[in-house]
Structure formats: C-alpha cells, structure tokens
C-alpha positions in Angstrom: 70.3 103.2 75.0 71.9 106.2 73.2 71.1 109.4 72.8 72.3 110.0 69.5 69.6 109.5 66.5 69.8 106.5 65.0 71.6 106.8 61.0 69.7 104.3 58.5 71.8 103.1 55.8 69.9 104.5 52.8 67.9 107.8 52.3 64.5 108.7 50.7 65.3 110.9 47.7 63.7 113.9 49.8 66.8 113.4 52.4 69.3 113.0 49.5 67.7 116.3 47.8 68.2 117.9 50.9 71.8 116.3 51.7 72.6 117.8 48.2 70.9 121.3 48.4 69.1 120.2 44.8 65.9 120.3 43.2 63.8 117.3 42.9 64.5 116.8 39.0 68.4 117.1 39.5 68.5 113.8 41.9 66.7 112.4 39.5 68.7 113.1 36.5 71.7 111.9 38.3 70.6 108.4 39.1 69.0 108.2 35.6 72.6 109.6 34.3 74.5 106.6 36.6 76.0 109.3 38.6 74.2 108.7 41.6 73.7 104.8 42.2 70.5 104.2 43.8 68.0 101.5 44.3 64.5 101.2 43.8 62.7 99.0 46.5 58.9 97.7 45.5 57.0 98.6 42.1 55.9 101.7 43.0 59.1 103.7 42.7 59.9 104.4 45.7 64.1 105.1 45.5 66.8 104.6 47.8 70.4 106.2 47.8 72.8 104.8 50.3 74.5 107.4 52.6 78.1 106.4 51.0 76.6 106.7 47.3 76.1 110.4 48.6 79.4 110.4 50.1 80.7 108.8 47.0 79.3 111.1 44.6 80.6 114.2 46.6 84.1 113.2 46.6 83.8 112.4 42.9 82.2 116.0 42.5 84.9 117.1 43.7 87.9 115.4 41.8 86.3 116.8 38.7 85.7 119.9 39.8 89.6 120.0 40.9 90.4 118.6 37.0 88.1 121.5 35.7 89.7 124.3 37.7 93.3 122.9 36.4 92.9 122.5 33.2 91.1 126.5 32.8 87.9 125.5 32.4 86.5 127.4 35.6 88.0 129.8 37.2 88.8 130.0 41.3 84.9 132.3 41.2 83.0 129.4 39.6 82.9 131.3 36.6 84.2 129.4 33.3 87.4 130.6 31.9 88.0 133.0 29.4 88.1 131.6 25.7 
C-alpha cells in the first residue's frame, strides 16, 4: 500500500470553498452562473465538483483575467484602470 493519501475524483463543496479560498455563497453562485460545472448526487442537495472542473475553472480565471489586464481594464495592482 502507499503512503500517499488517496485523491477522490470529486469534492464536497466545503473542499472546493476551501480549494478556492471563497465564501460559501460565491461557490454557489458560480455553479448556479455555469461557471463552475458541478453535479448534484441524491435529492437532498448534496453537490459535487470534480477536481479538473476546479482545475478548469482556474485556468479559465486566469485567461480572462490576462484579457482584462490587456485590454486596461485592471491594472498590474488589481486595481481597475483609470477612466
């Protein structure tokens, strides 16, 4: 057997929250948006995000963050650019 802890394929939304350093209400917004694809498993609501939908939704973060910061509408200190 291995030592190294075993990775499950999906996460609760409590481990996605805390892969994404968000509040509760944000996760949620984001798979109500479509930005965050997720599956609900039973009737009772209990969600599921797979660990490349995380992966997935990071890299995409990122390409429009990079399309933000060149087209001026942030500048390189988060801030959005002067108007």
């Amino acid at each position: 057997m291995s030592d190294e802890p075993t990775q499950h394929r999906f996460l609760t939304s409590t481990q996605a929250i805390e892969e994404l350093n968000v509040k509760p209400d944000q996760i949620h917004a984001l798979i109500k948006a479509g930005e965050l694809r997720a599956i609900q498993i039973g009737g009772h609501g209990l969600w599921r995000i797979g660990r490349q939908d995380i992966e997935d939704y990071i890299a995409e973060a990122y390409r429009r963050t990079a399309e933000r910061i060149a087209a001026g509408e942030i500048s390189d200190d988060g801030e959005p650019g002067a108007e």
